[in-house]
C-alpha positions in Angstrom: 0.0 0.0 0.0 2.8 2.4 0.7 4.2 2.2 -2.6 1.4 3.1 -4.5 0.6 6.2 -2.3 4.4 6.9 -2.7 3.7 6.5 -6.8 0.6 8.4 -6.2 2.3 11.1 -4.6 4.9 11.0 -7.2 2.5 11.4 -9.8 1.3 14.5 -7.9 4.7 16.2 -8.0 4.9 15.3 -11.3 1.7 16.8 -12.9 2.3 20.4 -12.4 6.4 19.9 -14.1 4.6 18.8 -16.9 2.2 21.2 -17.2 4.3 24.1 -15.9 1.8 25.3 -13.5 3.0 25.3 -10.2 -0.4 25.7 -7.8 -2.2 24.1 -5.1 -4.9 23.2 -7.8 -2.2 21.8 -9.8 -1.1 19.1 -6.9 -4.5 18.2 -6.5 -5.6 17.5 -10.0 -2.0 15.8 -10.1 -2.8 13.5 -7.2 -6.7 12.9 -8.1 -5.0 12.0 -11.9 -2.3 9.2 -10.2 -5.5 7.9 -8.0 -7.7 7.6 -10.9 -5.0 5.3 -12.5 -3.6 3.6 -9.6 -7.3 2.7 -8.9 -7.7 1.5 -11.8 -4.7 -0.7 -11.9 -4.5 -2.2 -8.2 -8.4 -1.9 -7.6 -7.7 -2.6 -4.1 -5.5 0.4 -3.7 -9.0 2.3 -4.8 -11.0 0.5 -2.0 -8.3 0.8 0.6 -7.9 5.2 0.1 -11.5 5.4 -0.6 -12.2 3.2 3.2 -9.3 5.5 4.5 -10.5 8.7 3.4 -13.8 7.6 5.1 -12.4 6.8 8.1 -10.4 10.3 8.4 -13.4 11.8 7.6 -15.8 10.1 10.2 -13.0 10.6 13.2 -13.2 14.2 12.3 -16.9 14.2 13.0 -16.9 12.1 15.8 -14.4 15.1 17.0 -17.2 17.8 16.4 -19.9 15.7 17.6 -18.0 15.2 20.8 -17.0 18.4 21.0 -20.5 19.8 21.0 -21.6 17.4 23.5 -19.0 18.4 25.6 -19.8 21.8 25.2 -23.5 21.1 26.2 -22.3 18.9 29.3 -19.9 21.8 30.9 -23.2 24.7 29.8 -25.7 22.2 31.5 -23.1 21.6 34.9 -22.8 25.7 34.4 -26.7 26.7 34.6 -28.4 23.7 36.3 -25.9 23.1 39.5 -28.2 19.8 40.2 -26.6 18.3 37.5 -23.6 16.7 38.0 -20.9 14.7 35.5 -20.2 11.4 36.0 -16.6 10.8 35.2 -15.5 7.1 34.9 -12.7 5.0 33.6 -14.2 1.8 31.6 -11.9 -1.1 30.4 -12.4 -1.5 26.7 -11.3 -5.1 25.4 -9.6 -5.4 22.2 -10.0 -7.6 19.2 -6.8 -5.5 17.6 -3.4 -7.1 18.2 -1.1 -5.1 16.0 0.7 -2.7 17.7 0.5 0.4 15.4 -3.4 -0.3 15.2 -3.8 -0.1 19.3 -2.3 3.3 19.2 -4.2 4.0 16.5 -7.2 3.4 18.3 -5.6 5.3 21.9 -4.7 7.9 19.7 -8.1 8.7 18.3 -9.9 8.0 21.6 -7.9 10.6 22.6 -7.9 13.1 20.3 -12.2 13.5 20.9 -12.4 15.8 23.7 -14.4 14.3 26.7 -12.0 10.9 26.2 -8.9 9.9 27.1 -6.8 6.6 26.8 -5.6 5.7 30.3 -3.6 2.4 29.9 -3.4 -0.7 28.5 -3.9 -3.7 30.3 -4.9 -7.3 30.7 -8.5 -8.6 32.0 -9.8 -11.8 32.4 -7.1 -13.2 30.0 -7.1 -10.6 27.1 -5.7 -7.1 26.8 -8.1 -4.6 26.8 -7.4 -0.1 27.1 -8.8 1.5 29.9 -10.3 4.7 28.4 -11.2 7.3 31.0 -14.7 9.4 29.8 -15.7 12.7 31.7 -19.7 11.7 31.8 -20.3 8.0 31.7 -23.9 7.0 32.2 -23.9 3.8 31.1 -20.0 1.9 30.4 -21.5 -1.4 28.6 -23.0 1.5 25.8 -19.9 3.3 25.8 -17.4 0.2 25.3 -20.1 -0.8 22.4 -19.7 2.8 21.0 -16.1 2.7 21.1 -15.8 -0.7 19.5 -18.6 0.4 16.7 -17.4 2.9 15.7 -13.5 3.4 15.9 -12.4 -0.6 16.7 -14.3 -2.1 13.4 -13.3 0.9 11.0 -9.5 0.1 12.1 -10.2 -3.6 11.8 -12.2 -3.3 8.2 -8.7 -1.3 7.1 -6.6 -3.9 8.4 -8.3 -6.8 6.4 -7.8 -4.5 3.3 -4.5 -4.0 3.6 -3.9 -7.7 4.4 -6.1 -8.6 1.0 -4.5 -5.9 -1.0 -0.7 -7.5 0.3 -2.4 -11.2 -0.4 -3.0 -10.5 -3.7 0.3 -8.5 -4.5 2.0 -11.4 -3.3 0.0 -14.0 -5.3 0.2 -12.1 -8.2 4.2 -11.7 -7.7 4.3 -15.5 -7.6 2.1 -16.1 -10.4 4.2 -13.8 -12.3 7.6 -15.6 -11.2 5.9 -19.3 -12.6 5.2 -20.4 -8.7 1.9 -21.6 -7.9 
C-alpha cells in the first residue's frame, strides 16, 4: 500500500512539471489523476484510500460531535448546578493485536475531547485499554460505541491492507511461474 501512495504522490509532483503550472490546484488535480490510475490498476488500492479517506473523515466528525456534547455537558453543569458529571474509567477489550493499530485506536480515543486513553492492560485473560470518559452513564454502551465505531473501521482497514498484500504477493508468484 505504501508504494502506490508513494507513486501516487509521485504522480502529484509530477503533474504540475509537466504542465508548468506550479499551484495548489495543480497538486490536486496531479494527485486525483495518479488515484484515478492507480485505482484502476491495483483496484484494491482504490477501495483501501477510498475506506481511509472515510475513516479520516468520520473521526473528524466524531471530533465535532464530541465536542458539541462536551460543550452542552460543561453549559448544562454551568446553569443547572443539580446536574452533575459522572466521570469514569471503563476497560475496553480489544479484538486489535497489531501494535501500530492499538495506538491507532488510543490515539483517536484521545484526540475527541471528553475521552482519554488511560492504559493498556490485561482482564480476564485478554488485553483490553482502559479509556477514562468525563460523563459515563452507562460503560456497557460506551465500550459498544467505542468498538462500533473506531475498533471495526481500524479492523475493516486492516483486512484490506492484508487482501491488497495477499494479492500482490499472489500475483508476484504467479508472475515468477510459482503456484
Amino acid at each position: 500500500m505504501t508504494r502506490y501512495l508513494i507513486i501516487n504522490l509521485f504522480i502529484s509532483l509530477l503533474w504540475p512539471t509537466l504542465n508548468g503550472e506550479y499551484s495548489l490546484n495543480a497538486l490536486f488535480t496531479g494527485f486525483l489523476l495518479g488515484f484515478v490510475v492507480l485505482a484502476i490498476v491495483k483496484r484494491s488500492y482504490g477501495r483501501y484510500f477510498l475506506h481511509a479517506t472515510a475513516f479520516l473523515l468520520y473521526v473528524l466528525y466524531a471530533i465535532l460531535q464530541s465536542n458539541l456534547k462536551l460543550a452542552w455537558l460543561v453549559l448544562g453543569t454551568i446553569f443547572s448546578p443539580r446536574i452533575k458529571l459522572q466521570p469514569g474509567i471503563v476497560a475496553v477489550p480489544l479484538t486489535i493485536t497489531d501494535p501500530f493499530e492499538r495506538t491507532l485506536l488510543a490515539s483517536v480515543i484521545t484526540l475527541t475531547p471528553g475521552t482519554l486513553s488511560v492504559d493498556l492492560g490485561q482482564r480476564d485473560g485478554g488485553d483490553v485499554l482502559f479509556v477514562h470518559t468525563v460523563d459515563l452513564k452507562d460503560p456497557a454502551a460506551f465500550r459498544r460505541e467505542i468498538k462500533e465505531n473506531f475498533e471495526n473501521r481500524i479492523l475493516h482497514l486492516h483486512r484490506l491492507q492484508a487482501d491488497m498484500a495477499d494479492t500482490g504477493r499472489l500475483l508476484g508468484n504467479e508472475e515468477r511461474g510459482v503456484q
